[in-house]
Rosetta silent file (secondary structure, phi, psi, omega in degrees, C-alpha in Angstrom):
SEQUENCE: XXXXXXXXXXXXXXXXXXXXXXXXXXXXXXXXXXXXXXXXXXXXXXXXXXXXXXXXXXXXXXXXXXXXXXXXXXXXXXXXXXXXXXXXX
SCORE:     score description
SCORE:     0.000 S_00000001
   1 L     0.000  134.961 -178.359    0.000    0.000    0.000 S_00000001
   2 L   -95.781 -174.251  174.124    1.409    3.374   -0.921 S_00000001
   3 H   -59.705  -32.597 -156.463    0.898    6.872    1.244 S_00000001
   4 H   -89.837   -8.683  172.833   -1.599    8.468   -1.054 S_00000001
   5 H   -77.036  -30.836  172.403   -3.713    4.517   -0.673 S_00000001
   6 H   -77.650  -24.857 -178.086   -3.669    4.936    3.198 S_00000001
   7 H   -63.268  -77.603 -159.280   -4.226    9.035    3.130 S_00000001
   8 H   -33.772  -50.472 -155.846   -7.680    7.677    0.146 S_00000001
   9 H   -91.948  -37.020  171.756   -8.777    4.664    2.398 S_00000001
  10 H   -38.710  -75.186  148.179   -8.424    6.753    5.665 S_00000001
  11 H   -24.046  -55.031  156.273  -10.689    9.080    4.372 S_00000001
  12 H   -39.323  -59.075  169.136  -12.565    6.364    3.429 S_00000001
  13 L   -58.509    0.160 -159.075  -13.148    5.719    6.884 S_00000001
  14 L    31.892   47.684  166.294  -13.827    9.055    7.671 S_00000001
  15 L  -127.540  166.105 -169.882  -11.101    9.438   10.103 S_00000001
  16 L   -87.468  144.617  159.007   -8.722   12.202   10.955 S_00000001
  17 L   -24.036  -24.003  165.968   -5.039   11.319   11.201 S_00000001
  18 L  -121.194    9.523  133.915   -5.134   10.842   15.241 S_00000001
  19 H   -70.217  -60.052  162.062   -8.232    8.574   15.032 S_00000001
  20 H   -31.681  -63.768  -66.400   -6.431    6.338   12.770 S_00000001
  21 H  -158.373  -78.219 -170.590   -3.025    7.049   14.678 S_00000001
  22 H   -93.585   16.503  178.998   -4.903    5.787   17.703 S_00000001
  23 H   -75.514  -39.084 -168.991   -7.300    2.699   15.985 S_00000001
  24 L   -73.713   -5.515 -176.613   -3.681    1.660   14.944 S_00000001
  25 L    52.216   31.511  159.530   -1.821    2.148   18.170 S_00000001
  26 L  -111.127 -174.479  177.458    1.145    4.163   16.540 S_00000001
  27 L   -67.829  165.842 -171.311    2.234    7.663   16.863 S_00000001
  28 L  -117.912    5.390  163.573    0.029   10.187   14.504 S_00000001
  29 L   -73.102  -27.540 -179.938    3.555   11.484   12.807 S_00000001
  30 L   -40.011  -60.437 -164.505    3.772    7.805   11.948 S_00000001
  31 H   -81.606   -7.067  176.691    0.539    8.041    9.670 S_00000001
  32 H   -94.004    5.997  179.914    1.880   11.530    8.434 S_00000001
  33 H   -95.851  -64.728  171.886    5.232    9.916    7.335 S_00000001
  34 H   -51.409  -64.365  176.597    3.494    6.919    5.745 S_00000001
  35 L   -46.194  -44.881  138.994    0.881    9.223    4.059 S_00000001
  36 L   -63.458   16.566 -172.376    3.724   11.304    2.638 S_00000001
  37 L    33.546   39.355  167.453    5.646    8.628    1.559 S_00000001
  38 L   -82.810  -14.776 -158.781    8.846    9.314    3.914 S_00000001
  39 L  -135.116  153.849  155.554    8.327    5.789    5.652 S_00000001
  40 L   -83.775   93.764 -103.380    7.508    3.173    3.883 S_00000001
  41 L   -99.928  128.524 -173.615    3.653    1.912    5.037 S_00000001
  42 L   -51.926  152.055  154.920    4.327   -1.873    6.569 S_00000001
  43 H   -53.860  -73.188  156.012    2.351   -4.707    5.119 S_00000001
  44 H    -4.978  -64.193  169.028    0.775   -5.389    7.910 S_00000001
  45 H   -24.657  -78.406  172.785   -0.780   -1.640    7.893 S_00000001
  46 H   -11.805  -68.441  167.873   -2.896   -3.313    4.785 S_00000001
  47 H   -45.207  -76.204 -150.700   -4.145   -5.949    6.797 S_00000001
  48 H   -68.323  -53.220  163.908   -5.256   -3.566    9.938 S_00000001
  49 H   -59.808   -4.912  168.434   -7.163   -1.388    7.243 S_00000001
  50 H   -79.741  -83.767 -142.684   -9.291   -4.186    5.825 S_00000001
  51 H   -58.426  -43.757  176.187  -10.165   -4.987    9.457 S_00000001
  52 H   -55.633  -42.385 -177.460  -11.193   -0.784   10.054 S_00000001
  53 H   -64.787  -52.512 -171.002  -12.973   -0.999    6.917 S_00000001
  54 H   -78.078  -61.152 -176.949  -15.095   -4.622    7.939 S_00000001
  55 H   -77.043  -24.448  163.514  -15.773   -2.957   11.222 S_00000001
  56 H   -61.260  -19.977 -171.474  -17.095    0.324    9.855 S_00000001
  57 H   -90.061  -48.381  159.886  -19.201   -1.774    7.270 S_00000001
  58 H   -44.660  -44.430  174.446  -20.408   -4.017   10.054 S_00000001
  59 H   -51.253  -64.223 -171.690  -21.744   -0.696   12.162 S_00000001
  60 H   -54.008  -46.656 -161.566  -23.489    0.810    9.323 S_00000001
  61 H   -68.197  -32.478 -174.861  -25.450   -2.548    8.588 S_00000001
  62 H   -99.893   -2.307  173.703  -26.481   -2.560   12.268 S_00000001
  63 H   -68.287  -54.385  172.436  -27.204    1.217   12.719 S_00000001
  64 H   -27.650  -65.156 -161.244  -29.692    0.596    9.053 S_00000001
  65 H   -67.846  -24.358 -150.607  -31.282   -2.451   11.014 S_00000001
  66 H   -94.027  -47.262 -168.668  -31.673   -0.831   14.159 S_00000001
  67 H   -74.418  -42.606  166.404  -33.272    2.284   12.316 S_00000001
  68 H   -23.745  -73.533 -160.142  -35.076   -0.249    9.742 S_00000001
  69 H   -56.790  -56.094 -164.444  -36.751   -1.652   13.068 S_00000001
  70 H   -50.196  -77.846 -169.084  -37.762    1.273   14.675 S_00000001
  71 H   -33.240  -25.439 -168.552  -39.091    3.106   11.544 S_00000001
  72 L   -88.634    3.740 -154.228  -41.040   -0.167   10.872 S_00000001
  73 L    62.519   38.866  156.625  -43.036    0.454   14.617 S_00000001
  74 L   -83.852  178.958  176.422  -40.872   -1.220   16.834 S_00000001
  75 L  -104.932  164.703  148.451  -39.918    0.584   19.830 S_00000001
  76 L     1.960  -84.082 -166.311  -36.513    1.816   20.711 S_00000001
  77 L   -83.576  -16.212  115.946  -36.104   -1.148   23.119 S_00000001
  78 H   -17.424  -60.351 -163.097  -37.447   -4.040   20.662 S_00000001
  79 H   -78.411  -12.097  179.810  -35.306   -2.940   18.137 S_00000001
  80 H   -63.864  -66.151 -156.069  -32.572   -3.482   20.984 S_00000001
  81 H   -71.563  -46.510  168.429  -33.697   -6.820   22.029 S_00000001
  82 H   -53.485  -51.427 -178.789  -34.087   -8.073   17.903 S_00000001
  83 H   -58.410  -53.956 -150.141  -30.449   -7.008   17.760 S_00000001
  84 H   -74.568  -11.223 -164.318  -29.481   -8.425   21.194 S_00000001
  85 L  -115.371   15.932  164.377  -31.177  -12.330   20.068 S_00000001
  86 L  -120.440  -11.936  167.922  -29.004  -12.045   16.690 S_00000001
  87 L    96.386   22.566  154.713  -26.026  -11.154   18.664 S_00000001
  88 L  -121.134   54.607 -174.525  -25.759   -7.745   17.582 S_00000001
  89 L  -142.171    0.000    0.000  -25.974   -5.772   20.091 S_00000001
């Protein structure tokens, strides 16, 4: 992965440079070095962003279900309990 694929997917995520910085447990000069191409971005890196990426796609599906229920007349605390007996919540 090069700097300007980690600045593009970052973004993707809609996170700032110290969200990232801390999903990733490094320093947030780290991701401005990598991102600028002074460092070279580990493999690994690749790997952690697929996983940011899975869990952001995985949210959105259960805020949409959550809102789905509600909107559909469940209550609030239904729409909890339908999540909590599929195990996502």
């Amino acid at each position: 992965m090069t700097g300007e694929e980690l600045q593009r997917r970052r973004k993707g995520l809609e996170m700032t440079q110290p969200q990232l910085a801390e999903a990733l447990g490094c320093d947030v000069m780290t991701i401005s070095r990598w991102e600028r191409g002074i460092h070279e971005v580990p493999p690994a890196i690749t790997l952690a962003m697929d996983a940011l990426g899975f869990r952001k796609y995985f949210e959105t599906n259960q805020n949409w279900l959550r809102e789905r229920l509600i909107a559909t007349g469940h209550s609030h605390s239904k729409a909890q309990e339908i999540m909590r007996a599929q195990g996502w919540a």
